[in-house]
MARLO-806128 format. One record per residue (C-alpha): residue number from 1; x, y, z. Coordinates in steps of 0.5 Angstrom, whole numbers, plus 500, padded with zeros to 3 digits. Layout:
<atoms>
<atom><nr>NUM</nr><X>X</X><Y>Y</Y><Z>Z</Z></atom>
...
</atoms>
This chain:
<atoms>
<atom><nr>1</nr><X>693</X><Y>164</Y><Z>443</Z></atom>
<atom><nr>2</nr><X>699</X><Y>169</Y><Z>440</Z></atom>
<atom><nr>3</nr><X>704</X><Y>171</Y><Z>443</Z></atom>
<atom><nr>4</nr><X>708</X><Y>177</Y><Z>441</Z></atom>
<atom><nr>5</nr><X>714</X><Y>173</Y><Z>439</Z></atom>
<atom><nr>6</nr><X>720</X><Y>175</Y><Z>443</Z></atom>
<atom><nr>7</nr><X>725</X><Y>170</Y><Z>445</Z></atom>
<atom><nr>8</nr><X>731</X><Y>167</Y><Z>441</Z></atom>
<atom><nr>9</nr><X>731</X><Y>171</Y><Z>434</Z></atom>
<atom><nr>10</nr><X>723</X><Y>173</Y><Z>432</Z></atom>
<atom><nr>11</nr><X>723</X><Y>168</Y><Z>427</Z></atom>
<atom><nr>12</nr><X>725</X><Y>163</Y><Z>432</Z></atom>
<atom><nr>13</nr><X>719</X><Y>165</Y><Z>436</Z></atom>
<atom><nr>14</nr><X>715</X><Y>165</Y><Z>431</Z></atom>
<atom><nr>15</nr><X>717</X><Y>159</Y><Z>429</Z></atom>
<atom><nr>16</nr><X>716</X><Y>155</Y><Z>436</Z></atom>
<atom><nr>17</nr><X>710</X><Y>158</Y><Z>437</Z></atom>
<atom><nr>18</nr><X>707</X><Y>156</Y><Z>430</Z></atom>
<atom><nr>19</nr><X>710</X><Y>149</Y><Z>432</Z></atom>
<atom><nr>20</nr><X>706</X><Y>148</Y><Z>438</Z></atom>
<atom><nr>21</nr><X>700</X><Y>150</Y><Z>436</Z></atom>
<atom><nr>22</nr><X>701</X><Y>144</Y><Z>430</Z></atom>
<atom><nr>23</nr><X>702</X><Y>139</Y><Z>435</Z></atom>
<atom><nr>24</nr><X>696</X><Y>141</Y><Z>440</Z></atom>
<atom><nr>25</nr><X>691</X><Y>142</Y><Z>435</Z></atom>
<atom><nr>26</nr><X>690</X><Y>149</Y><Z>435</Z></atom>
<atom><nr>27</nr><X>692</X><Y>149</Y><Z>428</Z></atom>
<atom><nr>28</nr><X>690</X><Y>143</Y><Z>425</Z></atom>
<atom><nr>29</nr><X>693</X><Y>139</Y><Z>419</Z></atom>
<atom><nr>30</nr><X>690</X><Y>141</Y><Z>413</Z></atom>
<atom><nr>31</nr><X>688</X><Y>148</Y><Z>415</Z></atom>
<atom><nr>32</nr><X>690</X><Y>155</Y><Z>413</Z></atom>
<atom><nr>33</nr><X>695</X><Y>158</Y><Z>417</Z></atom>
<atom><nr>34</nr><X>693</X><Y>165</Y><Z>417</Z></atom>
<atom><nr>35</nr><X>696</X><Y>171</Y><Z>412</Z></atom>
<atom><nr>36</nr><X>702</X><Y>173</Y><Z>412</Z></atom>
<atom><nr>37</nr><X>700</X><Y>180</Y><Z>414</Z></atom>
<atom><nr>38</nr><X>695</X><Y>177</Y><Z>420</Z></atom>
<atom><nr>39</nr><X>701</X><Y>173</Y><Z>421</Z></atom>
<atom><nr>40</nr><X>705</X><Y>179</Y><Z>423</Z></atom>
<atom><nr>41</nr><X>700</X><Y>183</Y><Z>427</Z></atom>
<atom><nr>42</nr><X>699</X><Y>177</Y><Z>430</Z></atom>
<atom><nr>43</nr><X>706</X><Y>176</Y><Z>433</Z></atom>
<atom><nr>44</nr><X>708</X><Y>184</Y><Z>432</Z></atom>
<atom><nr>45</nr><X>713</X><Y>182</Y><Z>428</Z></atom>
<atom><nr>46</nr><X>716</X><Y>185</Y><Z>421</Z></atom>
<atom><nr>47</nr><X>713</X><Y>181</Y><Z>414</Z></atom>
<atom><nr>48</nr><X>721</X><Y>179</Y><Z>413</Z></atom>
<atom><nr>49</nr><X>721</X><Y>176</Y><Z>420</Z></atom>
<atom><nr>50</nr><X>714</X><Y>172</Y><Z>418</Z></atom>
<atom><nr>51</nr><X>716</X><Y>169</Y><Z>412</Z></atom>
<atom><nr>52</nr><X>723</X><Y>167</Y><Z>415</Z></atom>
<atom><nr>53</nr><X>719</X><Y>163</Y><Z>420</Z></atom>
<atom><nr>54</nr><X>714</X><Y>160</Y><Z>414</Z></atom>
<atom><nr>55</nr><X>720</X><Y>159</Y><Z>410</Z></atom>
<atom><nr>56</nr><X>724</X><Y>154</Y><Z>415</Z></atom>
<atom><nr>57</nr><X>716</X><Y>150</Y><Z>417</Z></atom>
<atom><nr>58</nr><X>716</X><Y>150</Y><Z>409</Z></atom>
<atom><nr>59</nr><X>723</X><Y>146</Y><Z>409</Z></atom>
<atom><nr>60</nr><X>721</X><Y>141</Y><Z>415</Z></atom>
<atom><nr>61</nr><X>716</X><Y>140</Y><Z>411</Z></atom>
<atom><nr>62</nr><X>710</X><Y>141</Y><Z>417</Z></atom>
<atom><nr>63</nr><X>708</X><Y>147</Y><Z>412</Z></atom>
<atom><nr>64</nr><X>706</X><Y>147</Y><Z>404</Z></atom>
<atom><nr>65</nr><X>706</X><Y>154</Y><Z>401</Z></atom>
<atom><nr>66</nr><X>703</X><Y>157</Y><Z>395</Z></atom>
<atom><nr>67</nr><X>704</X><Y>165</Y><Z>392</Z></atom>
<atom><nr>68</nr><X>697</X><Y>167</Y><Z>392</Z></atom>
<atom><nr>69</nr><X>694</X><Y>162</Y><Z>396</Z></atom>
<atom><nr>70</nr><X>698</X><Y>162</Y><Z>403</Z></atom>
<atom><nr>71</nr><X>700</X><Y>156</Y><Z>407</Z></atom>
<atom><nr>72</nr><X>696</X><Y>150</Y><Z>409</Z></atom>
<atom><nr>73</nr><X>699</X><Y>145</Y><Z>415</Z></atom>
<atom><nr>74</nr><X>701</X><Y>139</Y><Z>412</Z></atom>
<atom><nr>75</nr><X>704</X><Y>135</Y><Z>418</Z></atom>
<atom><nr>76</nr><X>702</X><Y>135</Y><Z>425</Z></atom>
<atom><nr>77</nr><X>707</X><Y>130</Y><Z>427</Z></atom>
<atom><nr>78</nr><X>714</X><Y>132</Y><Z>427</Z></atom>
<atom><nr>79</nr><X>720</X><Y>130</Y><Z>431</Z></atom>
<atom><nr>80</nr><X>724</X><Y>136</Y><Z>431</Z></atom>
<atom><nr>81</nr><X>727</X><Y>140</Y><Z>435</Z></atom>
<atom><nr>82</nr><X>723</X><Y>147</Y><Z>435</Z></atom>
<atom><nr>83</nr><X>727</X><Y>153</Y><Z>435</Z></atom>
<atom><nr>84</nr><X>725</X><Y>156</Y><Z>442</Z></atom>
<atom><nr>85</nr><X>728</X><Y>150</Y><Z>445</Z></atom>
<atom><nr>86</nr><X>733</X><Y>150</Y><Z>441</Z></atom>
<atom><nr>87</nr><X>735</X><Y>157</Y><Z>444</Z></atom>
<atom><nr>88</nr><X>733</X><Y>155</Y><Z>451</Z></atom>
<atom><nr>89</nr><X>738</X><Y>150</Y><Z>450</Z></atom>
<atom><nr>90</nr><X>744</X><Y>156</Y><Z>447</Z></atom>
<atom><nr>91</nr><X>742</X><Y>160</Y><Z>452</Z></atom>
<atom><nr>92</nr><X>744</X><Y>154</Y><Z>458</Z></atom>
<atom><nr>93</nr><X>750</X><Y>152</Y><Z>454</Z></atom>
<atom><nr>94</nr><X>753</X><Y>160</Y><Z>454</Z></atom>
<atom><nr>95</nr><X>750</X><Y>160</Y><Z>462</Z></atom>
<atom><nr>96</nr><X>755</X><Y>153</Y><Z>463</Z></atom>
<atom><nr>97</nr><X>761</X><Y>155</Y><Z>460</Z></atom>
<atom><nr>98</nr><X>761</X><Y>162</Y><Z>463</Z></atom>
<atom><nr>99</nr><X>760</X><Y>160</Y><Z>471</Z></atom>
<atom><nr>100</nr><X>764</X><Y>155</Y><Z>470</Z></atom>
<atom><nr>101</nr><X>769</X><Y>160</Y><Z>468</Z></atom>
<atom><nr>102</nr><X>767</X><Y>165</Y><Z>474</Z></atom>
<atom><nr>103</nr><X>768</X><Y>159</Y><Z>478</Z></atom>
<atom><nr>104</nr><X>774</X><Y>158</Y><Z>476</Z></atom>
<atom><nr>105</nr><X>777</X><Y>165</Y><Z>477</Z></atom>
<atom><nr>106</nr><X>773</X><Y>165</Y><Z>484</Z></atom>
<atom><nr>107</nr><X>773</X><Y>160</Y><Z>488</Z></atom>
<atom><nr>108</nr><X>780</X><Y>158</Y><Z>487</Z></atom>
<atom><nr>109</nr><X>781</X><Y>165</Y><Z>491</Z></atom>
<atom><nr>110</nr><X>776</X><Y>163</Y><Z>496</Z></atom>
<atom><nr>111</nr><X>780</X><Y>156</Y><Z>497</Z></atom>
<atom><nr>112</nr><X>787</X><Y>160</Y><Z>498</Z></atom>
<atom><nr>113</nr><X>783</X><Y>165</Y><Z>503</Z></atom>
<atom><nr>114</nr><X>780</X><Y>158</Y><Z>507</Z></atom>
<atom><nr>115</nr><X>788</X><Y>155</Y><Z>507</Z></atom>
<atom><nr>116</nr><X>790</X><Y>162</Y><Z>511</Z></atom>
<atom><nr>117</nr><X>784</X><Y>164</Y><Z>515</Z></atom>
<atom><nr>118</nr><X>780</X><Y>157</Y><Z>516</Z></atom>
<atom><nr>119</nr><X>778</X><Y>156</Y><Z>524</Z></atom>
<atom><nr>120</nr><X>778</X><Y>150</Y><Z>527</Z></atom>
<atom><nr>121</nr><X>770</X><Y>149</Y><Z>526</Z></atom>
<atom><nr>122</nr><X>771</X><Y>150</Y><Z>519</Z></atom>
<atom><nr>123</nr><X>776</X><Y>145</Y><Z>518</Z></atom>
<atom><nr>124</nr><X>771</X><Y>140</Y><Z>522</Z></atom>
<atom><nr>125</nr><X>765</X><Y>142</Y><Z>518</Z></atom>
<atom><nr>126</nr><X>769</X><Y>140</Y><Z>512</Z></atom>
<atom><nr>127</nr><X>771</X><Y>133</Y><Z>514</Z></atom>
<atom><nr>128</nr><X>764</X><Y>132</Y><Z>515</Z></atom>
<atom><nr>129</nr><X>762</X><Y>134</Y><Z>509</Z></atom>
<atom><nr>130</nr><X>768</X><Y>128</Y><Z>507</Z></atom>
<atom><nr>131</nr><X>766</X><Y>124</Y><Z>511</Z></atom>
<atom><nr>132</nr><X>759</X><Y>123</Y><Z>508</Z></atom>
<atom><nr>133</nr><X>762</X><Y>124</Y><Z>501</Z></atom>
<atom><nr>134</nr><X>765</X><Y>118</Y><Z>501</Z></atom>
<atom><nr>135</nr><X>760</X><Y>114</Y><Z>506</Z></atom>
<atom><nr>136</nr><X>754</X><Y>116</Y><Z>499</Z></atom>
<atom><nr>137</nr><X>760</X><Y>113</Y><Z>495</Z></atom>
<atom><nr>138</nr><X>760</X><Y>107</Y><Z>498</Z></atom>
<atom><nr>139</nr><X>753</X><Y>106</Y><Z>499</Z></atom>
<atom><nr>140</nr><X>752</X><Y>109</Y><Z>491</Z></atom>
<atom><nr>141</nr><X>749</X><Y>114</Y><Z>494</Z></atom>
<atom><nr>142</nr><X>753</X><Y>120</Y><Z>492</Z></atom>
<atom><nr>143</nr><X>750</X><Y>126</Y><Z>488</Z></atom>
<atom><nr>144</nr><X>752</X><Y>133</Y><Z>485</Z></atom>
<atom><nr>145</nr><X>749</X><Y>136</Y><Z>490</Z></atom>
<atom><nr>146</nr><X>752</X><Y>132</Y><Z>495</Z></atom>
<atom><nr>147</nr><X>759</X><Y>134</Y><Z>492</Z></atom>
<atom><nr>148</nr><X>757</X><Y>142</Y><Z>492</Z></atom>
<atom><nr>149</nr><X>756</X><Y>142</Y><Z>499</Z></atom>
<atom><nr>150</nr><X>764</X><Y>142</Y><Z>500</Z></atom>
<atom><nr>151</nr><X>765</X><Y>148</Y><Z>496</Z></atom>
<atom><nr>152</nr><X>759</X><Y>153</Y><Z>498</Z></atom>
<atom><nr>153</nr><X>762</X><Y>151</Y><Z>505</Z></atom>
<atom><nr>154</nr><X>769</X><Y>153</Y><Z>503</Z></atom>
<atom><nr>155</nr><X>766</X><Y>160</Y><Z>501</Z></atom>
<atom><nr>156</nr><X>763</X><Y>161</Y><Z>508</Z></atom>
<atom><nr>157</nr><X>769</X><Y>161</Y><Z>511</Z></atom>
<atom><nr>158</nr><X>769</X><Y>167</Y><Z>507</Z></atom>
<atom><nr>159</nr><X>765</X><Y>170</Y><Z>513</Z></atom>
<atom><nr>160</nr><X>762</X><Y>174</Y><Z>506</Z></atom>
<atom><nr>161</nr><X>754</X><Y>173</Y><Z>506</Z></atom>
<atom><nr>162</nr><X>756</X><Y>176</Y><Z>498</Z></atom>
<atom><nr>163</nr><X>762</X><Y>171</Y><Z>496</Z></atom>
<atom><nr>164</nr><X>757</X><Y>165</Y><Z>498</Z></atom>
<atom><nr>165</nr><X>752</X><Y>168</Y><Z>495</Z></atom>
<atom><nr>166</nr><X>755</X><Y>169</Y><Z>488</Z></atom>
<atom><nr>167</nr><X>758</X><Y>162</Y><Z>489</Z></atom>
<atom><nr>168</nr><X>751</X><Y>159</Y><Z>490</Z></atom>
<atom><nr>169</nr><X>748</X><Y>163</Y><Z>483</Z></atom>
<atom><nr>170</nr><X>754</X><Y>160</Y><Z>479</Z></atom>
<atom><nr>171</nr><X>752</X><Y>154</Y><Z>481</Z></atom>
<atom><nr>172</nr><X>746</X><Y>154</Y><Z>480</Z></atom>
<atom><nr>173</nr><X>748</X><Y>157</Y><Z>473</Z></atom>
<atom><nr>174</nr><X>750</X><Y>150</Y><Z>472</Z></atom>
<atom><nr>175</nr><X>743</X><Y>147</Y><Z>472</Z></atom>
<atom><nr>176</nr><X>740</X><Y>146</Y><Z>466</Z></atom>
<atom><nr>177</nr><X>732</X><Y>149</Y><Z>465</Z></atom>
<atom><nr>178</nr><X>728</X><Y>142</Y><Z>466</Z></atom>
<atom><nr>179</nr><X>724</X><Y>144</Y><Z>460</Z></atom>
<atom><nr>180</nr><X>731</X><Y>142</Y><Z>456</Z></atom>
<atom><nr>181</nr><X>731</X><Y>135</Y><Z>459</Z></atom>
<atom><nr>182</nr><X>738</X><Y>137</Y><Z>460</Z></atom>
<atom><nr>183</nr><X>742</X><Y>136</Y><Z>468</Z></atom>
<atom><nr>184</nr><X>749</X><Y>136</Y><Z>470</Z></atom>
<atom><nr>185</nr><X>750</X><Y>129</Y><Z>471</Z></atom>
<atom><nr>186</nr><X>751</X><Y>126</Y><Z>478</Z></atom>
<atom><nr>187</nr><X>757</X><Y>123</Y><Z>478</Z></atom>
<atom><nr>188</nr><X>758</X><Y>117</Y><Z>475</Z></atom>
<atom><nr>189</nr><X>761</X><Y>111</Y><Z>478</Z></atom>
<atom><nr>190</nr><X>767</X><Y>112</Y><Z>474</Z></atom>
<atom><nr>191</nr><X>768</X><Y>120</Y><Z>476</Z></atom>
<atom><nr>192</nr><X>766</X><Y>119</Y><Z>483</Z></atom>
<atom><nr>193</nr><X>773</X><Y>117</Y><Z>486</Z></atom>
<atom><nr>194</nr><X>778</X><Y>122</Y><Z>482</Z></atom>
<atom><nr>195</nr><X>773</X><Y>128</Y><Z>484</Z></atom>
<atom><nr>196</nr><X>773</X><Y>125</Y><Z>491</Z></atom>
<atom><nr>197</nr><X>780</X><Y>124</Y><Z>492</Z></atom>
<atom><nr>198</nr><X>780</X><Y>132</Y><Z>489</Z></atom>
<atom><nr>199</nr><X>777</X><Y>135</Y><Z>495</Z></atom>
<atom><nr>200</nr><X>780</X><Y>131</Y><Z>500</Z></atom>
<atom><nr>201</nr><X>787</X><Y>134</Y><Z>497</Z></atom>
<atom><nr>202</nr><X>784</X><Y>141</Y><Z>497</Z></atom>
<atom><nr>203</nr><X>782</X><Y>140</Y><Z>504</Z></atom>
<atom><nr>204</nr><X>789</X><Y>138</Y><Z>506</Z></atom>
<atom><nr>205</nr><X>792</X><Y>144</Y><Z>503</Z></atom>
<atom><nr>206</nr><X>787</X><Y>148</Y><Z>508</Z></atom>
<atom><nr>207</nr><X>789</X><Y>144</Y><Z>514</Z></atom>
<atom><nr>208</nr><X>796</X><Y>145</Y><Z>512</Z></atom>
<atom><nr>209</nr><X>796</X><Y>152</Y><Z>511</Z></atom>
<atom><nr>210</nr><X>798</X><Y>151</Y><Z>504</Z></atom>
<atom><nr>211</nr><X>795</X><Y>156</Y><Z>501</Z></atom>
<atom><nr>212</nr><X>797</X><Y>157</Y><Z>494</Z></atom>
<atom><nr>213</nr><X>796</X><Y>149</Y><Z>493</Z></atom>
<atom><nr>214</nr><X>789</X><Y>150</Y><Z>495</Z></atom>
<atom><nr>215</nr><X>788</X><Y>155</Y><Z>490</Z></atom>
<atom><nr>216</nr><X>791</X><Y>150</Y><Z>484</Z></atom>
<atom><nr>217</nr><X>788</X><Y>144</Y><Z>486</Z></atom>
<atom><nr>218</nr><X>781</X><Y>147</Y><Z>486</Z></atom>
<atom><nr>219</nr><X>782</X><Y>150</Y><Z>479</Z></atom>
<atom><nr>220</nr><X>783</X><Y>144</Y><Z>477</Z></atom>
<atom><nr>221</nr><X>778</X><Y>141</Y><Z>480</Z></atom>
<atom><nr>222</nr><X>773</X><Y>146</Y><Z>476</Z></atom>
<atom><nr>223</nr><X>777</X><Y>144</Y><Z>470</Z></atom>
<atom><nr>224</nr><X>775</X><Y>137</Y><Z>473</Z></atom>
<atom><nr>225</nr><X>768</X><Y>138</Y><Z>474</Z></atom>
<atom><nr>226</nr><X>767</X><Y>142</Y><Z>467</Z></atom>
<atom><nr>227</nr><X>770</X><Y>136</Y><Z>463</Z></atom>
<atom><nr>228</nr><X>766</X><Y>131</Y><Z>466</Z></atom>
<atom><nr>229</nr><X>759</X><Y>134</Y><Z>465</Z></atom>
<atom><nr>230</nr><X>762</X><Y>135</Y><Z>458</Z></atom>
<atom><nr>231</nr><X>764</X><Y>128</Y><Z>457</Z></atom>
<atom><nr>232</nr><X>757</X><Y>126</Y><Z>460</Z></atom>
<atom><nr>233</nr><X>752</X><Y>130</Y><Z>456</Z></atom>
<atom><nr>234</nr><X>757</X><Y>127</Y><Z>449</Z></atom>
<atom><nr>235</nr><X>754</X><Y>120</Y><Z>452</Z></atom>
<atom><nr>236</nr><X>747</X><Y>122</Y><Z>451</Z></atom>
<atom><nr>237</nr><X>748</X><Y>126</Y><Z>445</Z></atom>
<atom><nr>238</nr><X>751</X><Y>120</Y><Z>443</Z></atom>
<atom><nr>239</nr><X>746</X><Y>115</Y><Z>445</Z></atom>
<atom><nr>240</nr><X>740</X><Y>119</Y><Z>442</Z></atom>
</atoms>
């Protein structure tokens, strides 16, 4: 039932995973949680960590702690955000912002290379991928992951397995754990056409041969992406 803690911080651990056993009724409501040295041999953590975890169950309010009688669990249902998520949800934010930032020092570079080198099968498979794009749009259809298929197929104009590689991680990166309840958002109704009439841009610039065009407007269109998942996960937070 105790884990040895060693996500986030320790006491975030400890603290989550308390949380959890209160919610499920493993430690019920009234009962004593184990002591302060159980507790660390339980959870292979100091006494400080223990009691910086109990601290904060204190100040919520989920625990009553008494010096010389231990604590008892005061409340079994609490909305609050526990610490292991909340770290989850760090981590997810700091992994967002540094692929979008490796995407925009990669990908740019892999348009520019696109515009110089792209075959005439590549420049089809591309107009392809367009034309599906904008049919979804009409029909309401069109997802982000629509959207990722034209830039993983500029990478594979690449003809570098590696290159398409590590532009397939990083935009994994950009998917949240589904434990967060987070996403990227697909693109709403208001952002579809701008990101749209983006890529049909860029696409132009390779067909064209202009290769520093290419590299430009696929930064902004990275700085696009960024800001439209930014200004939705606002929305949600906003409409909580």
């Amino acid at each position: 039932m105790y884990d040895k803690a060693v996500n986030g911080t320790l006491s975030q651990d400890v603290v989550a995973q308390l949380s959890r056993m209160i919610l499920d009724g493993s430690i019920k409501k009234g009962e004593m949680l184990p002591s302060e040295s159980k507790l660390c041999e339980l959870f292979s953590v100091s006494r400080t960590t223990v009691r910086s975890a109990l601290a904060v169950l204190s100040q919520r309010r989920i625990i009553s702690t008494q010096h010389g009688k231990g604590s008892v669990v005061i409340s079994d249902s609490f909305p609050y955000l526990n610490e292991g998520l909340r770290a989850k949800i760090e981590e997810y934010e700091s992994n967002f912002m540094y692929a979008v930032q490796a995407r925009r020092m990669l990908e740019p570079q892999l348009a520019f290379e696109a515009a110089c080198h792209a075959s005439p099968e590549d420049i089809s498979a591309l107009e392809n991928i367009m034309d599906i794009c904008y049919q979804k749009n009409e029909e309401g259809t069109l997802t982000t992951a629509d959207m990722r298929l034209f830039h993983l197929r500029i990478a594979d104009t690449a003809r570098n397995p590696v290159l398409v590689s590590m532009v397939e991680l990083l935009i994994g990166m950009c998917d949240a754990p589904p434990e967060t309840e987070m996403c990227v958002p697909n693109p709403g109704s208001s952002v579809r056409p701008g990101v749209l009439e983006e890529h049909r841009q860029i696409l132009d610039a390779i067909i064209d041969h202009r290769a520093e065009d290419a590299y430009y407007l696929m930064r902004e269109n990275i700085s696009t992406f960024k800001k439209n998942c930014l200004n939705e996960q606002n929305s949600i937070n906003e409409g909580q």
